[in-house]
C-alpha positions in Angstrom: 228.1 19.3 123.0 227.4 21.8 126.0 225.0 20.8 128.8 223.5 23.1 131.4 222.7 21.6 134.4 221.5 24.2 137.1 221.9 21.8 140.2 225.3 21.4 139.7 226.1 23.2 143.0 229.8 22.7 144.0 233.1 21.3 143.1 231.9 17.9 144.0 228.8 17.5 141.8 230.9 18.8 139.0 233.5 16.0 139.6 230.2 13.6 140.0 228.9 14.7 136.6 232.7 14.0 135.2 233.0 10.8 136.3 229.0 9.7 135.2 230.7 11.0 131.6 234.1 9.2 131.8 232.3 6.1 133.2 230.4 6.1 129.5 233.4 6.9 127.3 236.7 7.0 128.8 238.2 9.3 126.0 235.6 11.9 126.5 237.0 15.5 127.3 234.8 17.4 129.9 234.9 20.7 130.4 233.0 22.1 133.6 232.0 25.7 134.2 230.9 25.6 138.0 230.2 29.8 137.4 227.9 29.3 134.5 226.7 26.1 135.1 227.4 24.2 131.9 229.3 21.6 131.0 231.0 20.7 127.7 231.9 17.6 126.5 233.8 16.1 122.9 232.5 12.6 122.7 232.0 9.3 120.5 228.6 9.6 123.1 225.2 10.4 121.8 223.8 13.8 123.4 221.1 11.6 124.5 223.3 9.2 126.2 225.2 12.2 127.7 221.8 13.6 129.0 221.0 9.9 130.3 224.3 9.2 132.1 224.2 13.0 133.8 220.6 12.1 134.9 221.7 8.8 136.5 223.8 10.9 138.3 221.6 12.3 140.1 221.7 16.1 138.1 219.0 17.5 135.6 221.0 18.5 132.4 219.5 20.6 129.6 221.6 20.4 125.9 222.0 23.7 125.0 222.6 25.3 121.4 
């Protein structure tokens, strides 16, 4: 699944999103793009847990594709 999340500003938020994603499933594989603001994740998560556990973050994530 590939997220965009357009306030993901720096190398911190990006490890903030990460962690919010690990946090949910520990054998999730996250991929950030700090450039192109997306994120991609492989997950046993539903996309609407992803969205939910990026948003409890703090961030405002958009699934894309």
């Amino acid at each position: 699944m590939e997220f965009e999340v357009d306030d993901m500003t720096c190398g911190h938020c990006a490890s903030h999103i990460t962690k919010a994603i690990k946090d949910l499933d520990q054998s999730a594989n996250v991929v950030v793009s700090l450039d192109q603001k997306r994120v991609k994740v492989a997950s046993a998560a539903t996309a609407d847990e992803l969205l939910h556990a990026i948003s409890e973050a703090g961030y405002s994530p958009a699934l894309k594709g």
